[in-house]
MARVEXVEX-175928 format. One record per residue (C-alpha): residue number from 1; residue in three letters; x, y, z. Coordinates in steps of 0.2 Angstrom, whole numbers. Example, Ala and Ser with C-alpha at 12.3 -4.5 7.8 and 13.67 -1.06 7.14 Angstrom:
2
<pado n="1" res="ALA" u="62" v="-22" w="39"/>
<pado n="2" res="SER" u="68" v="-5" w="36"/>
This chain:
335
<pado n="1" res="UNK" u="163" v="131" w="79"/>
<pado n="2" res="UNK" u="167" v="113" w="75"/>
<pado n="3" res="UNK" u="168" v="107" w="94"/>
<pado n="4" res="UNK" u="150" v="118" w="96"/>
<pado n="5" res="UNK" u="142" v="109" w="82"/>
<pado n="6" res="UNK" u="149" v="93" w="86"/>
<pado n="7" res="UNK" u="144" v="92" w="106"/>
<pado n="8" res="UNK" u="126" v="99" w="103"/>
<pado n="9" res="UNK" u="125" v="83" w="89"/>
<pado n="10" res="UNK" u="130" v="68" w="101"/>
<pado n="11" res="UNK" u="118" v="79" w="114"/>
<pado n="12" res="UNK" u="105" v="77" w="102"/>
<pado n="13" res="UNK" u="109" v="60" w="98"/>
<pado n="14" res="UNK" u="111" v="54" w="115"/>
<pado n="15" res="UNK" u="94" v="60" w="122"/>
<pado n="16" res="UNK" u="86" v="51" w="106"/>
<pado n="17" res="UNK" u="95" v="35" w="114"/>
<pado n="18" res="UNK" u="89" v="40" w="130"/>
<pado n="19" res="UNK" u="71" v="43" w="124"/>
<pado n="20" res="UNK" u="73" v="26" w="117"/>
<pado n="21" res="UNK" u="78" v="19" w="132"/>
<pado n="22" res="UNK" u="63" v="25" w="143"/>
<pado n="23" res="UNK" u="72" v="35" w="154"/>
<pado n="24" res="UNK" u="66" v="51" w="144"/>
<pado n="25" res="UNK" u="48" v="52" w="145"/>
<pado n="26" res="UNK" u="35" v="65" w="132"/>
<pado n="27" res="UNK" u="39" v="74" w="119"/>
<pado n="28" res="UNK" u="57" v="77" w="113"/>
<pado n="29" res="UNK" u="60" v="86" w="99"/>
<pado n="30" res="UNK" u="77" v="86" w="91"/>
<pado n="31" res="UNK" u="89" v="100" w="82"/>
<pado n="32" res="UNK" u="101" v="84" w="72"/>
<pado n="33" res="UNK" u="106" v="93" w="55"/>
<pado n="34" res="UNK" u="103" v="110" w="61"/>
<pado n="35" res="UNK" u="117" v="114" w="71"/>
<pado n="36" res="UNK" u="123" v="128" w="60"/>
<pado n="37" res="UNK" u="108" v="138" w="63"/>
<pado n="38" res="UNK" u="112" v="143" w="83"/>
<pado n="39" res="UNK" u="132" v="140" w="80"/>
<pado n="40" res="UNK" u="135" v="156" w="68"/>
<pado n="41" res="UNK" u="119" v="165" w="77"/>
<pado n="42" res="UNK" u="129" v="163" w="94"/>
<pado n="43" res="UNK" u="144" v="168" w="86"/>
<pado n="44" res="UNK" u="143" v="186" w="85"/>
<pado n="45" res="UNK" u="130" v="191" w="97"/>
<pado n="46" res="UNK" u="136" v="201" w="111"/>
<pado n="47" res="UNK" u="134" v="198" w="131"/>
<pado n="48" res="UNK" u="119" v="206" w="136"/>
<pado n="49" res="UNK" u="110" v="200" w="118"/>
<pado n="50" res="UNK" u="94" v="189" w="121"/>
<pado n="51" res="UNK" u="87" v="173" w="113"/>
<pado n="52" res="UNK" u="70" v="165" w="111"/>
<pado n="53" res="UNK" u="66" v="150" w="103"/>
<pado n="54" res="UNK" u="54" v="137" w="100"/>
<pado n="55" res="UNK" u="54" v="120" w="105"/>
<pado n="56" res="UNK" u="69" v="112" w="93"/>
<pado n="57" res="UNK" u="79" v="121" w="108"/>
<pado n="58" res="UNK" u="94" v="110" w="114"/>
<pado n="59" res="UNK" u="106" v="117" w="102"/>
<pado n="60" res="UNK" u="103" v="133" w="110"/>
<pado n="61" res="UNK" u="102" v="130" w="127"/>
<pado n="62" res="UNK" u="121" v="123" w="126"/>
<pado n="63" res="UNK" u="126" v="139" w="117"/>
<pado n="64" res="UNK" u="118" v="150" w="131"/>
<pado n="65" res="UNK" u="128" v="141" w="143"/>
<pado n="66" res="UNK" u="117" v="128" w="150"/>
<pado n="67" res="UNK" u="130" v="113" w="151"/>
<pado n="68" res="UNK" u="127" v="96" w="142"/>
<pado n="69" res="UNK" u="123" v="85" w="159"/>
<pado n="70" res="UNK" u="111" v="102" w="165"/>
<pado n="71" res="UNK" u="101" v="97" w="146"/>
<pado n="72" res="UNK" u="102" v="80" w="148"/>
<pado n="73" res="UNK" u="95" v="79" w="166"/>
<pado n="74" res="UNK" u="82" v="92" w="162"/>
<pado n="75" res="UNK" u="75" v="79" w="149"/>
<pado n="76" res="UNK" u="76" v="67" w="162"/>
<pado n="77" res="UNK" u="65" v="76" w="176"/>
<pado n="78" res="UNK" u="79" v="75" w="187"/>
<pado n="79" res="UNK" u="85" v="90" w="201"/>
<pado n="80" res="UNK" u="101" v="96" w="192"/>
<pado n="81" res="UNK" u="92" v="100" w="176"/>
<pado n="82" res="UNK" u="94" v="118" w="174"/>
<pado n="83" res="UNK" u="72" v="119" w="177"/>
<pado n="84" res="UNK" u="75" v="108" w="191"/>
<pado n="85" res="UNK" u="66" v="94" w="180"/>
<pado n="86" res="UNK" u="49" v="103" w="180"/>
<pado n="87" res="UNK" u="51" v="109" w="162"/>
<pado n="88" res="UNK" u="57" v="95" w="149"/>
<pado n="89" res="UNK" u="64" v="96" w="132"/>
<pado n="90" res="UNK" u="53" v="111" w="128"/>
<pado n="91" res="UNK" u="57" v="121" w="144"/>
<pado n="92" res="UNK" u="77" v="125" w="146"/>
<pado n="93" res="UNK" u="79" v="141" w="151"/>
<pado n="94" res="UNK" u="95" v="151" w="156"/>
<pado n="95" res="UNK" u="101" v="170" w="157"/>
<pado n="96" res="UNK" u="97" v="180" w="142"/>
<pado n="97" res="UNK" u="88" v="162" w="135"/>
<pado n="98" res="UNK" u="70" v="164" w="137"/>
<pado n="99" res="UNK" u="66" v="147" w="130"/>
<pado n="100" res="UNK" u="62" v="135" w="124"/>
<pado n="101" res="UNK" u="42" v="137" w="121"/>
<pado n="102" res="UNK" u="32" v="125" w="117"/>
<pado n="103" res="UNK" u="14" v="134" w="109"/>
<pado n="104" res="UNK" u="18" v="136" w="91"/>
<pado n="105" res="UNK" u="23" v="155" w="87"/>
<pado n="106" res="UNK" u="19" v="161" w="102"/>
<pado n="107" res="UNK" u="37" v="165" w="110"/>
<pado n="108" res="UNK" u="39" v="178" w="96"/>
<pado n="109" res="UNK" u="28" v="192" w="107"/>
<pado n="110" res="UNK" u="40" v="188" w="120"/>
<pado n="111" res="UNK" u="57" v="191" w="112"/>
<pado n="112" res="UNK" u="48" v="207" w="102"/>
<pado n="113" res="UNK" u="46" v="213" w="123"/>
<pado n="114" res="UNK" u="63" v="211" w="126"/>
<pado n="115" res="UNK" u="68" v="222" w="111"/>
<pado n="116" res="UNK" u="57" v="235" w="119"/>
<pado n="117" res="UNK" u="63" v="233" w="135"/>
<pado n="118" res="UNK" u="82" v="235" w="128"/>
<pado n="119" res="UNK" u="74" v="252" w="117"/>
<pado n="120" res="UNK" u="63" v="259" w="134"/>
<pado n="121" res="UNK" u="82" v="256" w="145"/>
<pado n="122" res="UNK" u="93" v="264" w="132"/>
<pado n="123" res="UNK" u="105" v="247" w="131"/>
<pado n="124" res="UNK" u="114" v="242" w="115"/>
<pado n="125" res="UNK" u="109" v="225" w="115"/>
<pado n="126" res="UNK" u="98" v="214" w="104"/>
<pado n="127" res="UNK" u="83" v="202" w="106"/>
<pado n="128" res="UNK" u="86" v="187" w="92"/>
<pado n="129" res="UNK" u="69" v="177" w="88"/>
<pado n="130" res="UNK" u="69" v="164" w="80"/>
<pado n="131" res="UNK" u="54" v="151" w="75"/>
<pado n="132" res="UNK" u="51" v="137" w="59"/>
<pado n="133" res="UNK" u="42" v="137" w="45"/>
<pado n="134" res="UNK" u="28" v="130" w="52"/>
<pado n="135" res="UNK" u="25" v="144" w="64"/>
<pado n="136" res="UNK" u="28" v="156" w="51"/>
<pado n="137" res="UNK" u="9" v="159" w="46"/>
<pado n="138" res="UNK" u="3" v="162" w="65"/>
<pado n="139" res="UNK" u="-6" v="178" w="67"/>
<pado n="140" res="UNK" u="5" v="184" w="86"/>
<pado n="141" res="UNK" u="21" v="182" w="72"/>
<pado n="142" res="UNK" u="14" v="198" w="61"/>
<pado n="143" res="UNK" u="8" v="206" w="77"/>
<pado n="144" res="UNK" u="25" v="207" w="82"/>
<pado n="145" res="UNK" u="33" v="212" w="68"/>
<pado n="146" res="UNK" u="19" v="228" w="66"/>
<pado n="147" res="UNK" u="25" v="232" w="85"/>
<pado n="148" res="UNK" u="43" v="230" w="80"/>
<pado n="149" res="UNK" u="42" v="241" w="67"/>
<pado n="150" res="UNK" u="30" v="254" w="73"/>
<pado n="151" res="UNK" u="43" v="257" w="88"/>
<pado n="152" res="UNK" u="60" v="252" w="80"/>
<pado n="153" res="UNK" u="64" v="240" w="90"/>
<pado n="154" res="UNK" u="81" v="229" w="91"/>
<pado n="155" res="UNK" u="75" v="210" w="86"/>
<pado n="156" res="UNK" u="83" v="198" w="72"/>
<pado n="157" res="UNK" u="65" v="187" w="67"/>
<pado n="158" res="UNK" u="74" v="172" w="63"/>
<pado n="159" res="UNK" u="64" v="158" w="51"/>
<pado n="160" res="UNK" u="74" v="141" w="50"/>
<pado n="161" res="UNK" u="68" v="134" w="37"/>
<pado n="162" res="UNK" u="71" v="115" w="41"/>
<pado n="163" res="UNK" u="57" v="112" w="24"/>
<pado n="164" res="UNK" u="43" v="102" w="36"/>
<pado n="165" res="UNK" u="30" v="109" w="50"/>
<pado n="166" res="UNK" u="25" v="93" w="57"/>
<pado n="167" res="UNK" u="22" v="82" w="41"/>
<pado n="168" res="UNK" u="18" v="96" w="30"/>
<pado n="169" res="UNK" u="30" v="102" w="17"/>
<pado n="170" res="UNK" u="31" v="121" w="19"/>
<pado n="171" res="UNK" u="24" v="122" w="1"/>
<pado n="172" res="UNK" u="7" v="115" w="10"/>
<pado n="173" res="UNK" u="5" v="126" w="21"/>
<pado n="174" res="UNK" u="13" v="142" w="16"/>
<pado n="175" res="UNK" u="7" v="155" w="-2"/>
<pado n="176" res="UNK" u="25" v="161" w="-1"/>
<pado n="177" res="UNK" u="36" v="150" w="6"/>
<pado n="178" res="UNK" u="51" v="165" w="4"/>
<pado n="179" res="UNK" u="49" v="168" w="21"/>
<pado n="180" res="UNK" u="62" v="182" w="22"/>
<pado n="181" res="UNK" u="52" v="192" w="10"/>
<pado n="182" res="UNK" u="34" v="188" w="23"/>
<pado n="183" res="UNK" u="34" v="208" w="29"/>
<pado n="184" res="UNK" u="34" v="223" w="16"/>
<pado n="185" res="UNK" u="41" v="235" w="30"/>
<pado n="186" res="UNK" u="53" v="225" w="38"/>
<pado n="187" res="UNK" u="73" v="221" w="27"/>
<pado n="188" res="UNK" u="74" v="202" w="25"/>
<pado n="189" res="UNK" u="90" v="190" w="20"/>
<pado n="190" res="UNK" u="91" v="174" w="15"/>
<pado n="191" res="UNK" u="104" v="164" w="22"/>
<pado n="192" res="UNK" u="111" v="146" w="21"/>
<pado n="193" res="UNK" u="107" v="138" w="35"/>
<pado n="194" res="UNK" u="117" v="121" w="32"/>
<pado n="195" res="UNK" u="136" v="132" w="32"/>
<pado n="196" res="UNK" u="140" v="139" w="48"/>
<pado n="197" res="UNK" u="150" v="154" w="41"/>
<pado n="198" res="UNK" u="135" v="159" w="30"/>
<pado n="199" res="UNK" u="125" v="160" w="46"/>
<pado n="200" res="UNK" u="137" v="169" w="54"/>
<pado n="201" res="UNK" u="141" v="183" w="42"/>
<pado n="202" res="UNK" u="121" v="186" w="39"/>
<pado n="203" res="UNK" u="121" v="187" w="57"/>
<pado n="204" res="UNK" u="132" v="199" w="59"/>
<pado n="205" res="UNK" u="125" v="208" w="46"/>
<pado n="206" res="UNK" u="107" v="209" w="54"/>
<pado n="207" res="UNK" u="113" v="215" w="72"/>
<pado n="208" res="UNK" u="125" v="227" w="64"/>
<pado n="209" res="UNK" u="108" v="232" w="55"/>
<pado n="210" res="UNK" u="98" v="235" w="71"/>
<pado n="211" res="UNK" u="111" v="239" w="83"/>
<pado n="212" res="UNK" u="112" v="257" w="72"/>
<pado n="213" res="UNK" u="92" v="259" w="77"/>
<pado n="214" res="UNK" u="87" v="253" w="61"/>
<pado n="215" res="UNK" u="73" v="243" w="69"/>
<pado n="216" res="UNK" u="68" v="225" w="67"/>
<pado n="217" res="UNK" u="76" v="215" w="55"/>
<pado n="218" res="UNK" u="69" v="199" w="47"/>
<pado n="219" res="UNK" u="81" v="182" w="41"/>
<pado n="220" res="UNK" u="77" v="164" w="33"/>
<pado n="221" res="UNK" u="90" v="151" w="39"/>
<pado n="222" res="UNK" u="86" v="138" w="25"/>
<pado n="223" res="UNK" u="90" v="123" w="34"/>
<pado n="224" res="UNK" u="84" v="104" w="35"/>
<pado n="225" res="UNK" u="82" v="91" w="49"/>
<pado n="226" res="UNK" u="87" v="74" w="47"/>
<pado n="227" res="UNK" u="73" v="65" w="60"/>
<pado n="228" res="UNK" u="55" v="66" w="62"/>
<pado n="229" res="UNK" u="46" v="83" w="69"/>
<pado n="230" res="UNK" u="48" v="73" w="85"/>
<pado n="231" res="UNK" u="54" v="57" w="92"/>
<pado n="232" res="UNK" u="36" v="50" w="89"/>
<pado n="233" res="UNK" u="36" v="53" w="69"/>
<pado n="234" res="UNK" u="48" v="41" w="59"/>
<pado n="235" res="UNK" u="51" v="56" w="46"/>
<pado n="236" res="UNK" u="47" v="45" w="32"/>
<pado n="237" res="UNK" u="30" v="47" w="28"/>
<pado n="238" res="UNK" u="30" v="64" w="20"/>
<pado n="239" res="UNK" u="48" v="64" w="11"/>
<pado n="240" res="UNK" u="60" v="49" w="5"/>
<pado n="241" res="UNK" u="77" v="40" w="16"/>
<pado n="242" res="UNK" u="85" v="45" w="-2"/>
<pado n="243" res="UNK" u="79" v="63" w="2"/>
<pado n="244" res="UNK" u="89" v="62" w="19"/>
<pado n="245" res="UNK" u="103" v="53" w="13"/>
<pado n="246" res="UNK" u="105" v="65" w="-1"/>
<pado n="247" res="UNK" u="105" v="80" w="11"/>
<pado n="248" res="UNK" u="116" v="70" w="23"/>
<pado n="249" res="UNK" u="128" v="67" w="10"/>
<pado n="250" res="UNK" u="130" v="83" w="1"/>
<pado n="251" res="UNK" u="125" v="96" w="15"/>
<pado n="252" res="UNK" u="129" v="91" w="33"/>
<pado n="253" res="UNK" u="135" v="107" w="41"/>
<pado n="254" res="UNK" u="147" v="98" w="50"/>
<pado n="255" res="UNK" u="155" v="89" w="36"/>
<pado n="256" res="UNK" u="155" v="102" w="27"/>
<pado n="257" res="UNK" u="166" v="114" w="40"/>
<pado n="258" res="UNK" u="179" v="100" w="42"/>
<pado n="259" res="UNK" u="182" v="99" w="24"/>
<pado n="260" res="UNK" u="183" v="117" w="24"/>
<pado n="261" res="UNK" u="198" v="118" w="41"/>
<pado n="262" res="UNK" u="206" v="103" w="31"/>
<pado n="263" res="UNK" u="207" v="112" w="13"/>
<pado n="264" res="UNK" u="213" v="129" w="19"/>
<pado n="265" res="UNK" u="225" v="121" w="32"/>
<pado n="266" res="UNK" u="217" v="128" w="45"/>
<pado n="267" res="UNK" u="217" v="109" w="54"/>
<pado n="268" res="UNK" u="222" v="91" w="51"/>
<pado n="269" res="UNK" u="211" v="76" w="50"/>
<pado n="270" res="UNK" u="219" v="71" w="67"/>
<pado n="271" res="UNK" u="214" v="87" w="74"/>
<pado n="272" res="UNK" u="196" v="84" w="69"/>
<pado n="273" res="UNK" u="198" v="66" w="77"/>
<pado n="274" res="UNK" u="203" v="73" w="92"/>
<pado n="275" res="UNK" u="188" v="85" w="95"/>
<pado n="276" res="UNK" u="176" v="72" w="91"/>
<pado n="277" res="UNK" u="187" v="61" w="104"/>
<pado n="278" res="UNK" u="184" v="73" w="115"/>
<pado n="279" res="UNK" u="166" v="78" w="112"/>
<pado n="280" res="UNK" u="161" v="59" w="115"/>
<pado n="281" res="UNK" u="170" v="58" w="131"/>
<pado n="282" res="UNK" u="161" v="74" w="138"/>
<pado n="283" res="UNK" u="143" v="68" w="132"/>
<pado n="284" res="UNK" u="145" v="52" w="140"/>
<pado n="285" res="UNK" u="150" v="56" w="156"/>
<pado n="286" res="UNK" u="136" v="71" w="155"/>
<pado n="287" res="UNK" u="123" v="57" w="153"/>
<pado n="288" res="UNK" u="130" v="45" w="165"/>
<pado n="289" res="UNK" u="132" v="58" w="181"/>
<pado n="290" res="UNK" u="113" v="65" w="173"/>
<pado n="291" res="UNK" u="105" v="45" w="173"/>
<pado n="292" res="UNK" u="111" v="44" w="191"/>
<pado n="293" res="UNK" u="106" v="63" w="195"/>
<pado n="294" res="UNK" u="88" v="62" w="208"/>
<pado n="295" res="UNK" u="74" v="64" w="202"/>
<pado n="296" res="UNK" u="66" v="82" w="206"/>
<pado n="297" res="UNK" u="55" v="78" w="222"/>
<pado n="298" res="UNK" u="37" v="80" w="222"/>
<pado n="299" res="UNK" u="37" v="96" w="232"/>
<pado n="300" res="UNK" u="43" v="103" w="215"/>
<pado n="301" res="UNK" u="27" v="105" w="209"/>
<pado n="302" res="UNK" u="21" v="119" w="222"/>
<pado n="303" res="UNK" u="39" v="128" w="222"/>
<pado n="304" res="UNK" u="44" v="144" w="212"/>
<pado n="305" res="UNK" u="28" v="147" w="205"/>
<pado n="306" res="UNK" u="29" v="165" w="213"/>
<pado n="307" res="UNK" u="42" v="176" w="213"/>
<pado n="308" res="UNK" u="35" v="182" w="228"/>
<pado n="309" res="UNK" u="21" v="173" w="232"/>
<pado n="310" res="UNK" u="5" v="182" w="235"/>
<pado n="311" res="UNK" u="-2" v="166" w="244"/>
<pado n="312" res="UNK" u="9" v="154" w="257"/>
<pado n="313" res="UNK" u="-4" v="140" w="256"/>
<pado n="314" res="UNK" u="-6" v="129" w="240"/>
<pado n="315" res="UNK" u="-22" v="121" w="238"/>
<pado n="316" res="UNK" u="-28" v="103" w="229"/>
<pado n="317" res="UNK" u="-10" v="96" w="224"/>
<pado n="318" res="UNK" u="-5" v="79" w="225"/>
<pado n="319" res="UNK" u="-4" v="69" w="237"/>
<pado n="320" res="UNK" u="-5" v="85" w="249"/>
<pado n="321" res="UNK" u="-22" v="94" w="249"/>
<pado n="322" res="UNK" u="-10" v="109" w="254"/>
<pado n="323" res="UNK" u="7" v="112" w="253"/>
<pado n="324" res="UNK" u="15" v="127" w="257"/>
<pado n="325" res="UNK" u="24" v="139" w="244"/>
<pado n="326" res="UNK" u="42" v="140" w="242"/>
<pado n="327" res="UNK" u="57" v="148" w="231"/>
<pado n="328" res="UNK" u="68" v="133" w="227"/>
<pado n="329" res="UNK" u="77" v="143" w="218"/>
<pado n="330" res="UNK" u="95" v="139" w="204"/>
<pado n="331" res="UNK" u="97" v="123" w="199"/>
<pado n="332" res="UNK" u="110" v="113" w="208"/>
<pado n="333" res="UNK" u="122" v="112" w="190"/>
<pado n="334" res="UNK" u="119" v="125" w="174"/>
<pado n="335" res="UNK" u="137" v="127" w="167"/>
């Protein structure tokens, strides 16, 4: 947990130096202080178990197994990006991880079909969803729950809570910001999202829940985020750098789980040193094979658009007034 929580940091941190650096272009949107959240989810999920997320989805493209250069090229438009560079930071996808989605709220119907799909096939897996505060009030999120619980389906509805949709606190933009509590039919639990270990044992607890044909099941990760919404927003304009620091400082899920292996003898301070060695090592030469990775060619743009295409001819794309239609197919690196 400490090497996960660690690596999908300096990932994060690395794209925002990259982003800074003009080599990732658009919207990125960063999971710095969060870590904690898809670490203890990841945890005890069984193979076969779904995920789908929102757009803060880095963290758990690594834990689906999407490997660190396979994010960071991805972000770069380049070929061995695990979309082939066609997708971006809001569009990692992977086995069992349906996104990364960037319309707000709108993943949640997608996860709630795989719960039904699991319940129509007869398997023993669950379909984890997980969205943020600011979503938390969109009209498809109820929908889903009412279908969820009118068929019993097997879906955790994960809230992290990082406090801030965009620039508004969730106070502003939510009657009842106890967002485990948001369905009268549907068992919530609140859960720190800043400890690892409290995520993990929450977690457990909701599968367990569903996996005995319970139905859905409904969690709040209360978590924060150090940055902006996105690289674009300097985070300072709704809330204070004392605010930050003070969370930083007395919060930081990473922190706080070495404290925790050092105290209980679990791990020395050299042994933290070493994984952190290790963990920078690994990110860097991720980025550096990524940075000289090719960009994905133009003809990207007219391939895998069908999984059996009902036309062979594409019409009116660039610089080709038509192209034919082709399955590229896996990208060239995903673990």
């Amino acid at each position: 947990m400490y090497y996960d929580m660690s690596i999908i940091r300096r990932i994060e941190n690395t794209a925002s130096q990259l982003y800074k650096d003009r080599h990732v272009r658009g919207f990125l949107h960063l999971y710095v202080a969060q870590e904690a959240c898809c670490v203890g989810i990841k945890s005890v999920m069984n193979p076969g178990d779904c995920v789908t997320t929102a757009y803060r989805c880095h963290g758990w493209a690594y834990m689906c197994g999407i490997a660190a250069r396979a994010i960071l090229a991805e972000l770069m438009g380049k070929v061995t990006g695990c979309s082939r560079g066609k997708g971006g930071s809001m569009h990692l996808y992977s086995p069992l991880f349906l996104g990364g989605n960037g319309i707000v709220g709108a993943h949640v119907p997608v996860g709630t079909g795989m719960a039904f799909a699991y319940k129509y096939l007869n398997k023993d897996n669950v379909s984890v969803v997980l969205y943020g505060d600011g979503a938390a009030n969109q009209g498809q999120v109820f929908e889903s729950y009412n279908l969820a619980k009118l068929h019993s389906l097997p879906v955790v509805y994960i809230c992290e809570n990082n406090k801030f949709g965009m620039g508004t606190k969730a106070e502003g933009s939510s009657a009842n910001t106890k967002y485990y509590t948001r369905c009268e039919y549907i068992p919530g639990l609140w859960v720190d999202g800043m400890n690892v270990l409290s995520m993990r044992e929450g977690m457990k607890f909701a599968l367990d829940y569903c996996r005995k044909g319970n139905g859905p099941f409904l969690m709040e990760a209360d978590t924060y985020r150090y940055l902006g919404h996105s690289m674009s927003d300097p985070g300072t304009s709704y809330r204070t750098r004392e605010e930050v620091k003070a969370i930083r400082e007395t919060r930081d899920a990473i922190m706080s789980l070495k404290e925790k292996l050092i105290a209980g003898k679990l791990a020395t301070e050299e042994e933290c040193k070493a994984i952190e060695k290790k963990v920078k090592e690994e990110v860097e030469e991720a980025a550096k094979q990524a940075l000289d990775d090719k960009f994905s060619p133009t003809e990207e743009l007219v391939a895998d658009v069908y999984s059996n295409p009902i036309r062979n001819i594409t019409r009116g794309v660039a610089p080709w007034d038509m192209h034919p239609v082709k399955n590229v197919g896996k990208p060239i690196n995903t673990t």
